[in-house]
C-alpha positions in Angstrom: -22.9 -4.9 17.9 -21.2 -2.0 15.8 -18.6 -2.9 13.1 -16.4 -0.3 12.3 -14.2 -0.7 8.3 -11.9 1.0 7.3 -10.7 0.5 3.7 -8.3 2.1 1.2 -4.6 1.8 2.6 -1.8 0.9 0.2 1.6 1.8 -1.1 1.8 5.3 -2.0 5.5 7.6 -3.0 6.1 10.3 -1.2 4.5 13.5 -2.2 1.1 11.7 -3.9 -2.4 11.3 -2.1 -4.4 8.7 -0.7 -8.3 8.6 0.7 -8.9 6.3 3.4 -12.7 5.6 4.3 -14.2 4.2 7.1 -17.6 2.9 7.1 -20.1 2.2 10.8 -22.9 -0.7 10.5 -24.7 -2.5 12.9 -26.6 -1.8 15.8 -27.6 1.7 16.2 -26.3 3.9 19.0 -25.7 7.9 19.3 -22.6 9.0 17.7 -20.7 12.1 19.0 -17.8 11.6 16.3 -15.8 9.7 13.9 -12.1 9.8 14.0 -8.7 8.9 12.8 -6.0 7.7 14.8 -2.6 6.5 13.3 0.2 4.4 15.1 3.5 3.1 14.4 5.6 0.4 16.3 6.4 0.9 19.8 4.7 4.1 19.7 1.2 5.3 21.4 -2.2 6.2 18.8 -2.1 9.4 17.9 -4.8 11.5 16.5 -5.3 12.6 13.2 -8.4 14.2 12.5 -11.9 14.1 14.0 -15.5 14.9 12.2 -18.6 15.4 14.7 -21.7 15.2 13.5 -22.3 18.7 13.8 -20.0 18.6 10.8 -17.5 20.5 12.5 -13.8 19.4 12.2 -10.4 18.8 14.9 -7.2 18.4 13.5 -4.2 18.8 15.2 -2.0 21.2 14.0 0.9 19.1 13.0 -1.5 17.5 10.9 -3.3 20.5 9.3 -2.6 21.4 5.9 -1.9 18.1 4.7 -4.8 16.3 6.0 -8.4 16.9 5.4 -11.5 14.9 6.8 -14.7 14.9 5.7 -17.8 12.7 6.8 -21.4 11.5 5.6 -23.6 11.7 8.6 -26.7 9.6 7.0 -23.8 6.3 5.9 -22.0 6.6 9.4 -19.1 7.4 7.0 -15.9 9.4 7.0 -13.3 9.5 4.7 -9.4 10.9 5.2 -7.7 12.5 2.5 -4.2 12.9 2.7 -2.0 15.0 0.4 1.6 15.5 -0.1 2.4 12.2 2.0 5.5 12.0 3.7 7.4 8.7 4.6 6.5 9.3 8.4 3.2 8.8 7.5 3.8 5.5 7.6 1.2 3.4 10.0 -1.1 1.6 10.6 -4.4 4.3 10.5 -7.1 3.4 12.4 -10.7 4.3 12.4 -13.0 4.9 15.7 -16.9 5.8 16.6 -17.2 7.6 19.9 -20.6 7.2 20.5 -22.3 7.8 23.9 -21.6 4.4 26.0 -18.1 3.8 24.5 -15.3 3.8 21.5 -15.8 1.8 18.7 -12.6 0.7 16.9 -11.7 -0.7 13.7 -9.3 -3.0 12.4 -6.8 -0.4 10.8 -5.7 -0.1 7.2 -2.1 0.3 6.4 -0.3 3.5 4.4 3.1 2.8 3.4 4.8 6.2 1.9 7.8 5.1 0.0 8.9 4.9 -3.4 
């Protein structure tokens, strides 16, 4: 089994920062990437920033700029910085493994932009 946590949501104002992590344990299988998704009610997951494990990066462009991901291959770890938050940041953010049989998802941490 593979657990997936994600950790560091909160209450932020707008225009301030917050770093999400998300940490993989458990049983060992092949990773291709670690991602973030984010959703809001009554609306589809939308992606937010990938990390492969050949350390290269996707981001969609709506989200460049703003967003950065970075990742620790060796802990199964990526973190999610985001900068200048707006209050449609608002969501729930969720974490997932893509490994070779199937996603992995986590639970999903919280980010409330408001002041």
């Amino acid at each position: 089994q593979v657990q997936v946590v994600e950790s560091g949501g909160g209450l932020v104002p707008p225009g301030g920062s917050l770093t999400l992590s998300c940490a993989a344990s458990g049983r060992s299988v092949s990773i291709y990437n670690m991602g973030w998704f984010r959703q809001t009610p009554g609306n589809q997951r939308e992606l937010v920033a990938i990390f492969t494990t050949a350390g290269g990066t996707i981001i969609p462009d709506s989200m460049k700029g703003r967003f950065t991901i970075t990742g620790d291959n060796a802990k199964n770890t990526v973190y999610l910085q985001m900068t200048r938050v707006k209050p449609e940041d608002t969501a729930v953010y969720y974490c997932r493994l893509h490994s070779e049989m199937r996603y992995y998802w986590g639970q999903g941490t919280q980010v409330t932009v408001s002041s």
